[in-house]
N, C-alpha and C positions, 0 to 999 in steps of 0.2 A: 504494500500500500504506500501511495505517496502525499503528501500534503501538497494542495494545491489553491491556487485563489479561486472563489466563484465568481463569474461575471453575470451571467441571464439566462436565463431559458426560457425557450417556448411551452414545456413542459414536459411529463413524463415519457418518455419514449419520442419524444422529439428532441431540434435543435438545442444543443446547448454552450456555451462559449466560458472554458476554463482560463488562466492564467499559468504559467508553468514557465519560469526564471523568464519573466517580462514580457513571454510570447504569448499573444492571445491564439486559442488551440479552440477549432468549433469540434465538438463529440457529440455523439449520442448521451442523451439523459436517461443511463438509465441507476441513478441514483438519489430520486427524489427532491432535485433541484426546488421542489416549487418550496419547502420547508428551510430553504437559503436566502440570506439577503449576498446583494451585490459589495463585495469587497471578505467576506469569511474565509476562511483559512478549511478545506473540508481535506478528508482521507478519500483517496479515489481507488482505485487499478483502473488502467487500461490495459487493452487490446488494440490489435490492429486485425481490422477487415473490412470489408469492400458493402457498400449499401447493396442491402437485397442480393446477397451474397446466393445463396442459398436456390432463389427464385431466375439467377442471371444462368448457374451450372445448370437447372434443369430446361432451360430453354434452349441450352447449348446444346445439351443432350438430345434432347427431339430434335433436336435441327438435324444431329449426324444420323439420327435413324431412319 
């Protein structure tokens, strides 16, 4: 886990815009941003993966079949 600044979010499962050494970083919310004000210090993890990850492989799939 890392400590990071909160900046906003659109809300649960949508946009969200962290802080992380001066960089503002847009992720997924999925850690309950709406119970943050803009400037707190939160514990996060990230990942890395691709939007609609999941939904892009299986279209790629039926495509080769």
């Amino acid at each position: 886990m890392m400590e990071v600044i909160f900046k906003k979010t659109e809300g649960d499962y949508l946009e969200a815009v962290i802080e992380i050494n001066g960089q503002d970083i847009t992720v997924m919310d999925e850690f309950g941003g709406n119970k943050y004000s803009a400037g707190d210090c939160i514990g996060v993890e990230l990942s890395v993966g691709l939007a609609y990850e999941d939904e892009e492989q299986a279209t790629n799939n039926q495509d080769r079949q």
